[in-house]
Every structure is written in C-alpha cells, then in structure tokens.
KEDRENKOL-693457 format. One line per 10 residues: number of its first residue (from 1); their letters; for each residue x, y, z of N, C-alpha, C. Coordinates in pm, 1 decimal. Example, Ala and Ser with C-alpha at 12.3 -4.5 7.8 and 13.67 -1.06 7.14 Angstrom:
% residues 2
1) as) 1319.0:-569.0:780.0:1230.0:-450.0:780.0:1320.0:-330.0:780.0; 1285.0:-225.0:708.0:1367.0:-106.0:714.0:1290.0:3.0:787.0 .
***
This chain:
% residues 210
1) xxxxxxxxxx) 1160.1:963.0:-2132.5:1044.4:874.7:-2128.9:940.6:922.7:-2230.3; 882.1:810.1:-2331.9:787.6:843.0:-2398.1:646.6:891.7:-2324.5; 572.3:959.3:-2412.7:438.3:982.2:-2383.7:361.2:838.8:-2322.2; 353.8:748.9:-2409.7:299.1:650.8:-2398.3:401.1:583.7:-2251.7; 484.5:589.0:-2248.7:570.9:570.2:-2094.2:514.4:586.7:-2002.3; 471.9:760.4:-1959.6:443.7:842.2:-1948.3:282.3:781.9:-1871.0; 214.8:768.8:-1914.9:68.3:717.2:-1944.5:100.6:585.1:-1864.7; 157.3:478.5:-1871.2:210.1:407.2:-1816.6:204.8:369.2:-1662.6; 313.3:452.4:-1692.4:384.4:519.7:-1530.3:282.5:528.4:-1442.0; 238.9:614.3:-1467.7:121.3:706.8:-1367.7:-33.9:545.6:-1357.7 .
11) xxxxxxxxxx) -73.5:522.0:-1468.3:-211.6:403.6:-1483.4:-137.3:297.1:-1370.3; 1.9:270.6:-1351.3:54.0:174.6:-1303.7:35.6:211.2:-1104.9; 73.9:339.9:-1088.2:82.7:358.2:-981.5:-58.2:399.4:-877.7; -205.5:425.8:-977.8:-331.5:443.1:-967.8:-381.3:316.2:-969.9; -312.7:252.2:-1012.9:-355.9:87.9:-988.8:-361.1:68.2:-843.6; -274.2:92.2:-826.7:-209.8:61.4:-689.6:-291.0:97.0:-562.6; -286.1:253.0:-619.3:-384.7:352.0:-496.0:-420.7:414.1:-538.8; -554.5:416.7:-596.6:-656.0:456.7:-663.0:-698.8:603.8:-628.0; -690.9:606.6:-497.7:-753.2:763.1:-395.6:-633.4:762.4:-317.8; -474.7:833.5:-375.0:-392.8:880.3:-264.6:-414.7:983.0:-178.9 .
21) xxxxxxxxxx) -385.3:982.0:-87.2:-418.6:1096.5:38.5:-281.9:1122.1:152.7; -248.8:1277.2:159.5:-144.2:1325.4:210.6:-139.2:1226.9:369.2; -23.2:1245.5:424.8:13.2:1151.9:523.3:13.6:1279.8:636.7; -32.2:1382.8:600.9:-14.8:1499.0:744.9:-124.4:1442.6:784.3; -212.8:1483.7:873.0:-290.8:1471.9:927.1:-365.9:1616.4:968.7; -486.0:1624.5:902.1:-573.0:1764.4:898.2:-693.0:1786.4:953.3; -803.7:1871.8:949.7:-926.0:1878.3:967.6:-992.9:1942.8:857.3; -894.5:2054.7:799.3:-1034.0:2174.1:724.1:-864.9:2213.0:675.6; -895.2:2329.6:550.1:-772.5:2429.1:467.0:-689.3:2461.8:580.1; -690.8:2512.9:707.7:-628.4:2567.7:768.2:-537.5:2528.5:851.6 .
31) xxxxxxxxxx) -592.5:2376.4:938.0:-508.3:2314.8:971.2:-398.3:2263.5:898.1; -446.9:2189.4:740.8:-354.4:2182.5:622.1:-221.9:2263.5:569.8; -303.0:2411.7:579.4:-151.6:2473.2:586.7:-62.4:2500.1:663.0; -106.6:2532.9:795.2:-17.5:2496.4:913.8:92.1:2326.8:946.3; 0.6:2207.6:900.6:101.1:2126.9:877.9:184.6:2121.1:806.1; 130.8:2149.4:676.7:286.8:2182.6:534.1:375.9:2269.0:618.1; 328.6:2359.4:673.4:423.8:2471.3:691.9:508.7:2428.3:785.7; 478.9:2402.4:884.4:545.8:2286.0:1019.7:621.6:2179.9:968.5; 589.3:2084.4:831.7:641.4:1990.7:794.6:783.6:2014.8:719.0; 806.9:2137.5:696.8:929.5:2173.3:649.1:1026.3:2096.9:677.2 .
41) xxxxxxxxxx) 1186.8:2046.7:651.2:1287.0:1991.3:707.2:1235.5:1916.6:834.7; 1111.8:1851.6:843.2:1059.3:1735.4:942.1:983.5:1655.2:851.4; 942.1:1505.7:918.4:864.7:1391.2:913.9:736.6:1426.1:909.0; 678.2:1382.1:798.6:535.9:1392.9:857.5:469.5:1306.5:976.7; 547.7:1239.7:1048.7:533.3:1151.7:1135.9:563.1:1217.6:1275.1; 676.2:1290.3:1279.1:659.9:1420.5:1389.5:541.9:1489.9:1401.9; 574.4:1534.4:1252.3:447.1:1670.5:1284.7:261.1:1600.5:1307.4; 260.3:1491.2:1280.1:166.0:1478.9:1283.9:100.6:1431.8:1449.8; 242.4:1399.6:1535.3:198.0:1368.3:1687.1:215.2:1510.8:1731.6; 260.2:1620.3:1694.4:249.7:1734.8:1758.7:116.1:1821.6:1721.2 .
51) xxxxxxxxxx) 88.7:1778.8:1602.5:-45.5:1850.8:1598.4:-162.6:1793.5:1635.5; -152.9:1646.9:1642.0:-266.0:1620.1:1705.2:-308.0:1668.4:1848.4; -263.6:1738.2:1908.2:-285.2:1777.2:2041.4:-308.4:1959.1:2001.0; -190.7:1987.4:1920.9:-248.8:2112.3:1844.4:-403.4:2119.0:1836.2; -444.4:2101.4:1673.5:-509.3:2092.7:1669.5:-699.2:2087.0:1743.6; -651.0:2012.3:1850.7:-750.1:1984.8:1900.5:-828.8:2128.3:1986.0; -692.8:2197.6:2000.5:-742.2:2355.0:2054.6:-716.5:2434.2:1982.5; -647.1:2432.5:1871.7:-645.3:2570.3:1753.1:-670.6:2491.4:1625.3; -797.2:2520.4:1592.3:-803.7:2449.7:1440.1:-844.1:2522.3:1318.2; -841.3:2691.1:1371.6:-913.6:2807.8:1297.4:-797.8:2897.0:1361.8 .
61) xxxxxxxxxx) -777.7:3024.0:1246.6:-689.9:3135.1:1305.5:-685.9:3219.4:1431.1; -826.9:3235.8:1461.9:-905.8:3317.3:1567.7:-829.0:3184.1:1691.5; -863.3:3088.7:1685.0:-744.1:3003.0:1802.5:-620.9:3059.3:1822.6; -552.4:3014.4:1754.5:-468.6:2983.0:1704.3:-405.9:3153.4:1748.4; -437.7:3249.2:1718.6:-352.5:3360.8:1789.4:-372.6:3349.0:1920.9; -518.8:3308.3:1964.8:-520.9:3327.4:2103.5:-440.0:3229.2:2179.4; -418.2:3116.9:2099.2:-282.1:3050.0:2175.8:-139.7:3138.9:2178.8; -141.1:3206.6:2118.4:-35.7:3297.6:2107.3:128.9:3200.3:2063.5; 218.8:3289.8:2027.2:343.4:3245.9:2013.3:406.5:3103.9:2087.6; 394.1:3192.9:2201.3:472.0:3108.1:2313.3:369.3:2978.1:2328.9 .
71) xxxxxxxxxx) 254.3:3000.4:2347.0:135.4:2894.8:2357.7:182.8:2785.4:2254.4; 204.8:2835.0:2127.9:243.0:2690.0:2011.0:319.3:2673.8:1970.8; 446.6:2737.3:2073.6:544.7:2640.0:2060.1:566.4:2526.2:2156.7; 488.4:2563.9:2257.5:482.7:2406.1:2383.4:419.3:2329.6:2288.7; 341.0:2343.3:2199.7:328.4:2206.2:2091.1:384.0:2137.2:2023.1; 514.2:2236.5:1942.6:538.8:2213.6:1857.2:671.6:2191.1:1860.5; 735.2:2243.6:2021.7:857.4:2235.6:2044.5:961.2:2104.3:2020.3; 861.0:1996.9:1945.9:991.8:1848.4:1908.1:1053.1:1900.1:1732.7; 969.8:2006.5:1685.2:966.2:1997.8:1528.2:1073.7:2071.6:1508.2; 1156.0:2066.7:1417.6:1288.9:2114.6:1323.2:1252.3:2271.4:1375.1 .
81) xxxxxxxxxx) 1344.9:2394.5:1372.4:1249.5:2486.4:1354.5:1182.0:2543.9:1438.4; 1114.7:2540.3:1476.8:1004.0:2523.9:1568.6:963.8:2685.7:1651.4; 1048.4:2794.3:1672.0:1075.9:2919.8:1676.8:1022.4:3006.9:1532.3; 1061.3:2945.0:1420.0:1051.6:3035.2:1335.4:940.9:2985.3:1290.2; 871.3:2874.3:1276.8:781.9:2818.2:1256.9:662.5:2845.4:1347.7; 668.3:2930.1:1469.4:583.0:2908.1:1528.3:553.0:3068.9:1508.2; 698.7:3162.8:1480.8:646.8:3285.6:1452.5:545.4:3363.3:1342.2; 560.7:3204.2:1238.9:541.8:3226.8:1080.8:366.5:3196.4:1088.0; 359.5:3093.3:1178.6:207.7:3052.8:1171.4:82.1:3117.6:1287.7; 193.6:3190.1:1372.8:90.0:3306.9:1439.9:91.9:3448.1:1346.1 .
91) xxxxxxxxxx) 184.9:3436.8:1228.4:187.0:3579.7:1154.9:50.5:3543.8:1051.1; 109.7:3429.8:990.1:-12.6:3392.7:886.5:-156.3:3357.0:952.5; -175.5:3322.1:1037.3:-325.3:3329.3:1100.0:-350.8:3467.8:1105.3; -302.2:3565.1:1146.8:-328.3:3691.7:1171.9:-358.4:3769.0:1009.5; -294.7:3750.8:929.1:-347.2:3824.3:791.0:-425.8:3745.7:757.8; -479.5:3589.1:789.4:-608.2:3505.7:699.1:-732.4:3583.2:763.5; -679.7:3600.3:902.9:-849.7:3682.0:1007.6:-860.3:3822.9:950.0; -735.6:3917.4:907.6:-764.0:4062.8:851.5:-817.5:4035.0:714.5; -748.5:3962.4:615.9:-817.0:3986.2:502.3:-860.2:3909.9:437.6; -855.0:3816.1:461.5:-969.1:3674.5:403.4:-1078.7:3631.5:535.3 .
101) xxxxxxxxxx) -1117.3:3713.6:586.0:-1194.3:3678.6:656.1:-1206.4:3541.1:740.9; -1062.5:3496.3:802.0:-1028.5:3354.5:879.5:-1026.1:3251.0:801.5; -1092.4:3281.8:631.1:-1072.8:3141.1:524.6:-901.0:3130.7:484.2; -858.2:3034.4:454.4:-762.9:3010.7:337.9:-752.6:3027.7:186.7; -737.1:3151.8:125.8:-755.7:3151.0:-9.3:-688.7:3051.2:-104.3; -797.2:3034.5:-206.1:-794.4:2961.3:-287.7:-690.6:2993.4:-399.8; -582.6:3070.7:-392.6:-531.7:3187.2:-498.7:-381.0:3151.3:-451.7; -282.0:3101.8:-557.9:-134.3:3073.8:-515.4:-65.7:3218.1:-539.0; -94.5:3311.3:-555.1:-27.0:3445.0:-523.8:-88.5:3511.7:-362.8; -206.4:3443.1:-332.6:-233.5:3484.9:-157.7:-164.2:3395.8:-96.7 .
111) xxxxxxxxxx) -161.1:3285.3:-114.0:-53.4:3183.5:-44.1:73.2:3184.2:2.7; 130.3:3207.2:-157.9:270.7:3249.4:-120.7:323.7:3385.0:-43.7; 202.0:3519.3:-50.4:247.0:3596.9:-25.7:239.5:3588.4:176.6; 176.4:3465.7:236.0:184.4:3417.6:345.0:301.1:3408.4:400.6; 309.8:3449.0:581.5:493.3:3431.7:618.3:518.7:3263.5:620.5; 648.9:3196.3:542.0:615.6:3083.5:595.4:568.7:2962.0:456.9; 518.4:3024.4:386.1:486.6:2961.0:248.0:476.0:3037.0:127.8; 565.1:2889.9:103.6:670.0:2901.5:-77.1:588.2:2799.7:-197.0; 649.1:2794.2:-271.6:508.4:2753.7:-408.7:508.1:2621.0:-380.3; 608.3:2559.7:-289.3:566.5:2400.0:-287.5:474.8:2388.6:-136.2 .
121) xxxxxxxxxx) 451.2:2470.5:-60.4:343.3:2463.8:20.0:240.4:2461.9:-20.1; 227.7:2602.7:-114.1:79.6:2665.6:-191.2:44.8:2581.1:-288.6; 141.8:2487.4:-333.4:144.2:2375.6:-463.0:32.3:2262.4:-367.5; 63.2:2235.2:-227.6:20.9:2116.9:-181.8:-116.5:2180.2:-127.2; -154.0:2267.6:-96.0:-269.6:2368.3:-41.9:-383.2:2343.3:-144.7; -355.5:2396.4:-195.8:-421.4:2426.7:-389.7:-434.7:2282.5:-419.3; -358.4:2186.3:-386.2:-389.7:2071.9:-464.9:-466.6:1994.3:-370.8; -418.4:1999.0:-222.0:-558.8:1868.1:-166.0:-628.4:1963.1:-80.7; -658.7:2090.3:-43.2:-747.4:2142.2:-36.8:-876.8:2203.8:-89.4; -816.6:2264.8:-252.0:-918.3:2294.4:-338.2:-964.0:2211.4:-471.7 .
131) xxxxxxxxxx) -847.8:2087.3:-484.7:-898.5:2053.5:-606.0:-797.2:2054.1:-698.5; -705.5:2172.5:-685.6:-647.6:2186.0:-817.0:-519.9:2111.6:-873.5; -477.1:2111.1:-1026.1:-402.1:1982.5:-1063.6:-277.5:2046.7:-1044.5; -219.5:2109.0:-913.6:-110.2:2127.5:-877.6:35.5:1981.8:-865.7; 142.9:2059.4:-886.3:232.6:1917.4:-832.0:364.8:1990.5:-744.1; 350.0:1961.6:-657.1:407.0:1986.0:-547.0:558.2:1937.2:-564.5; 700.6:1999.0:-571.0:824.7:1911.0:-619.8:911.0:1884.7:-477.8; 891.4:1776.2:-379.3:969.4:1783.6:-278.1:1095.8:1708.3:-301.1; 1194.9:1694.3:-191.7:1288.4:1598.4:-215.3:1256.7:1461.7:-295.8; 1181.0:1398.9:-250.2:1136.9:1255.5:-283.9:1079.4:1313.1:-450.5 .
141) xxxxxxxxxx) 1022.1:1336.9:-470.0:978.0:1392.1:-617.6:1058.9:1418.3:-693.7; 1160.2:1503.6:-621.2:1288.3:1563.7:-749.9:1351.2:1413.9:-786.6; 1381.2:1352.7:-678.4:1470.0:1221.4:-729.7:1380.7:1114.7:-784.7; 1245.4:1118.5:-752.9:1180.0:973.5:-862.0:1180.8:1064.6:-996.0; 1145.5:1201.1:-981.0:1138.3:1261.5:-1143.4:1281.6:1272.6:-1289.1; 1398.0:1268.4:-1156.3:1521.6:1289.3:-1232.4:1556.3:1138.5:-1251.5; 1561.1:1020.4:-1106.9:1637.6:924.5:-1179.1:1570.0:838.1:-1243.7; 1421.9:829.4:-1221.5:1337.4:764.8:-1362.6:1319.9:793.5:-1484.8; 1394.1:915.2:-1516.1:1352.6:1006.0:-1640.6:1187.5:1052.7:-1655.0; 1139.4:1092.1:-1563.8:1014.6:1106.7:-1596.3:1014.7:1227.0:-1620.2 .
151) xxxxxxxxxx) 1105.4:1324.9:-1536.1:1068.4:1482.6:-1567.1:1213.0:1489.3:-1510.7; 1330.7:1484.8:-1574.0:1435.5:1563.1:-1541.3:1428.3:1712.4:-1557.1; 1573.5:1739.6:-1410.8:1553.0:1901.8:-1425.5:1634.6:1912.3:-1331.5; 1723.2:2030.0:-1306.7:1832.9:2073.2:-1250.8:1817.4:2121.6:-1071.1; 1665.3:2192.1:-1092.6:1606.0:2287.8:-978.0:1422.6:2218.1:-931.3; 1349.6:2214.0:-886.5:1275.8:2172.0:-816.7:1135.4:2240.8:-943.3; 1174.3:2373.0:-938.2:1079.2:2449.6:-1042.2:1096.9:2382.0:-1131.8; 1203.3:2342.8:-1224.1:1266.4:2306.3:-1335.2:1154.7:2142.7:-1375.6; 1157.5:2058.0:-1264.8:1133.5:1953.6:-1241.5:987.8:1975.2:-1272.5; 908.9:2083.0:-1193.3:813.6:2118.2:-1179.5:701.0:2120.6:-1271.5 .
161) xxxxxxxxxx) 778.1:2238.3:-1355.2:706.1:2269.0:-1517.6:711.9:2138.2:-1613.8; 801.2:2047.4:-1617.8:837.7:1917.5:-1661.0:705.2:1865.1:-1644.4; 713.6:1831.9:-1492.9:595.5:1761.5:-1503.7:500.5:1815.6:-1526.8; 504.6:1867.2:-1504.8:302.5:1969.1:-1551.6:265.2:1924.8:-1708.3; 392.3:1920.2:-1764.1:427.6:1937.1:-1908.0:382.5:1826.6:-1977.4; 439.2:1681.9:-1942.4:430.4:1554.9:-1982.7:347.7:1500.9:-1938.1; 284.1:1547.4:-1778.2:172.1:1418.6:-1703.0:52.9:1507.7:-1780.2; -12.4:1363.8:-1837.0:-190.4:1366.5:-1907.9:-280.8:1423.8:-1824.4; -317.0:1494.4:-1862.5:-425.3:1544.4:-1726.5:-504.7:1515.0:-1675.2; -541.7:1364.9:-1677.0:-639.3:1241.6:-1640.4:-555.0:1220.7:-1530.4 .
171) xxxxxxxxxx) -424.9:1253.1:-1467.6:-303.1:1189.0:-1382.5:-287.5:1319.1:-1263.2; -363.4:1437.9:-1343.5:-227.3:1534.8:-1278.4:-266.8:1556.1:-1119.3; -463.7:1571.4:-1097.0:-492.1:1515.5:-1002.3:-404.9:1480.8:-831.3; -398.2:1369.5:-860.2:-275.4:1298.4:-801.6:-149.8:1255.2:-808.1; -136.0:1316.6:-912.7:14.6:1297.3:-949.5:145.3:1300.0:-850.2; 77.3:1422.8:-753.1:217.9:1484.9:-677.9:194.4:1321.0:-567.4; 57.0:1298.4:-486.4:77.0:1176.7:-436.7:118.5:1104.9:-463.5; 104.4:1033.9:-588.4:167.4:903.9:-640.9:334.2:885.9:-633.7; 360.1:1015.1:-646.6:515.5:1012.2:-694.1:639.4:1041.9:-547.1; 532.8:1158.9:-401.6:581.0:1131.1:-318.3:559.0:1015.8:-267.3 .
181) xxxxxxxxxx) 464.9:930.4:-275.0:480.3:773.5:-202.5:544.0:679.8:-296.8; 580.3:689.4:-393.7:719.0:594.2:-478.4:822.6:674.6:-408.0; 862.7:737.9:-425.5:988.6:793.2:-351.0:983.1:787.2:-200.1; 899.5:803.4:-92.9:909.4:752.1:22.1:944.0:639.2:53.2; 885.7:499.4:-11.6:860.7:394.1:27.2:905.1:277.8:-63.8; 959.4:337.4:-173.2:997.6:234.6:-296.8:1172.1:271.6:-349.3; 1098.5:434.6:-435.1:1208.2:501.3:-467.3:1332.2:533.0:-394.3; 1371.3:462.3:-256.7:1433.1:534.7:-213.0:1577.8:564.5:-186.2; 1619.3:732.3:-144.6:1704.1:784.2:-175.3:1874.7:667.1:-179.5; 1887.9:621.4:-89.1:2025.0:543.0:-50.9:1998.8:425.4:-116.9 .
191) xxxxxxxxxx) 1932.7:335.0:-137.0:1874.6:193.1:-192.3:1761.6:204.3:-208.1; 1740.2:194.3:-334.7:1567.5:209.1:-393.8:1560.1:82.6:-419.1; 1421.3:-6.0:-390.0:1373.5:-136.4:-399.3:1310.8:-167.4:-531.6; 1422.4:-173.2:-641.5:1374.5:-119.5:-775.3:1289.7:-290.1:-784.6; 1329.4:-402.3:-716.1:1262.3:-539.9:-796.1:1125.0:-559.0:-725.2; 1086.9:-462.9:-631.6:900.5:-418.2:-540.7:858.3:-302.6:-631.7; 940.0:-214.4:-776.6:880.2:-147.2:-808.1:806.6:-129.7:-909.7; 688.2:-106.4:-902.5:565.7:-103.4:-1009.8:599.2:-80.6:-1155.8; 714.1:26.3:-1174.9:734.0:122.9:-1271.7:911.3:36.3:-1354.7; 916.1:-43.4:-1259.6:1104.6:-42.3:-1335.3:1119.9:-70.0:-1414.3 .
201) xxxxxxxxxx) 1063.6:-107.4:-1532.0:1056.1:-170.8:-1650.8:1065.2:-31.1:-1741.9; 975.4:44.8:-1664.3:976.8:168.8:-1720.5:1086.2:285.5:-1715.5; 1152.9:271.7:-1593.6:1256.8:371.6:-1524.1:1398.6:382.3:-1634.0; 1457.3:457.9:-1618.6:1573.0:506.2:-1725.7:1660.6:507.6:-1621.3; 1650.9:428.6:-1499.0:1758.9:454.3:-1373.4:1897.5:327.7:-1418.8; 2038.6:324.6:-1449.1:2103.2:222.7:-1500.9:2135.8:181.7:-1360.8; 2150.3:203.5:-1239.4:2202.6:117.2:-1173.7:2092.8:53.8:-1058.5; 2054.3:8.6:-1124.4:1874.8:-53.3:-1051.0:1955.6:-162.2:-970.9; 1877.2:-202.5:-829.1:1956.5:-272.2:-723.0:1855.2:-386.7:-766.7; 1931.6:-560.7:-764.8:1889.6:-664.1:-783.4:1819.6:-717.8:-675.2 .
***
C-alpha cells in the first residue's frame, strides 16, 4: 500500500469514528490494566460483566490485595484463565503499592516488567491511558494489517514496527482503535463484509466476498 493509500485508509476510518474508545470498560490506569490483563484469550464482553461488580470494590491496588486471591477469583471465575490471572493481578497490585506508590507507571519497561503483562498490554496502557502513539498488534490487527496490505508481517512485533513505520502520525493516536474495530466488526476473520467496508477499494485482499 502506498503512502498516499496509507493516508487514505486511516482519514477513511476517522471519518467514521472520529473519538474511538476501547470496549473494556474502566475507571482510572489501574482498573485499565487489570482489564487488558483479564482480557487475554477472552471477550471483552465477558470481562467486562465480571468487572463490573469487580470493580466496584477494588478499583486501586490497596483493594484489590485486600480482596485477596481467592476474593477475585469469585469475580472473575467465568474468564479464560482465571487462576493465573487472578494470581498475576494480586502480584502486580502488590509491586504498583511497593514501588510506584499504588500509581500505574507511565514507562513500557515498568509495565512489562509487571506479572501478567507483555508489550501488547503495555502497548494498550501507554496508549489510552497516557496518551501515547502506541499500537497495540492483537489478533484482529495482525489480520486487517496482513490481508489489507497495510503492514504485512510474519509475527505480531513484525506487524508492529510496520505500522509504526507507515501510519502518519496525525493517525497513530488511534490507530490501534480504528484497526481493532475493522477487524472486529467488518474485517472479519471467517467472512469479512468487504462490500460494508470503508477501505476495500483500498485493500490488496484478492478474494474479497461479494
């Protein structure tokens, strides 16, 4: 895909939804990373009826241990996981209260070094918590990036640097939104609704469904 493609692509899908916004459901940085982290190999549609009841009693780390282990997994017990997930997010509350003082750092080497989160957590943290023009590469991303030609790539990282690479930085913003909701809801994996899609004119996909 050309530059000018490129430019395209992205003006086409900001048309659309001007202010995208993640589909977890949050309050503040902290709850945020606890849903990414929970949202692993699940729906954000699960996780988001299990944390709403979460939430409502642990929405800071200092909770959130005092619910203890066993305490959040009676929350969380419908989600994929849900054992190791529940061990990972009473470990990581416990080092945000020792050494960040109960905040969420702003820093993708404190992130990742969290139990529980990997650069596409800290990618989504960093990007709708602080601002930054992170792009997050999930399932749905790898496949609008590879079969549109927008950012082919073998590995998720691969995909990753791609895009960082080609999207204008007027885009990058929201980029990772735009591209997981084409791939959720348009792009998708088994039958993509290429003649509802914004972009197909643009796409390098040859077997586009009529």
């Amino acid at each position: 895909m050309q530059p000018a493609q490129v430019d395209q692509f992205y003006a086409r899908l900001a048309a659309r939804n001007p202010t995208p916004r993640s589909e977890l459901e949050y309050r503040n940085p902290f709850t945020l990373l606890v849903a990414v982290v929970l949202s692993a190999q699940a729906t954000d549609v699960g996780v988001n009826k299990a944390t709403q009841r979460l939430f409502a009693v642990a929405d800071h780390p200092a909770a959130m241990l005092t619910l203890g282990e066993d305490g959040l997994k009676g929350y969380i017990k419908t989600i994929g996981l849900f054992n190791t997930k529940a061990k990972n997010v009473i470990a990581l509350s416990a080092i945000l209260l020792e050494r960040y003082g109960g905040q969420v750092p702003a820093d993708r080497a404190a992130l990742e070094s969290l139990p529980g989160v990997g650069r596409k957590t800290a990618n989504v943290v960093l990007n709708i918590a602080f601002g930054q023009p992170t792009i997050a590469v999930d399932t749905h991303i790898f496949r609008v990036a590879n079969r549109t030609g927008l950012a082919p790539g073998k590995t998720p990282a691969e995909v990753e640097q791609t895009l960082l690479r080609v999207t204008p930085d007027v885009w990058k913003q929201h980029a990772h939104h735009w591209l997981i909701l084409l791939g959720r809801y348009t792009c998708k994996a088994r039958r993509p609704d290429c003649p509802l899609c914004p972009v197909n004119d643009l796409c390098g996909f040859t077997a586009k469904t009529l």
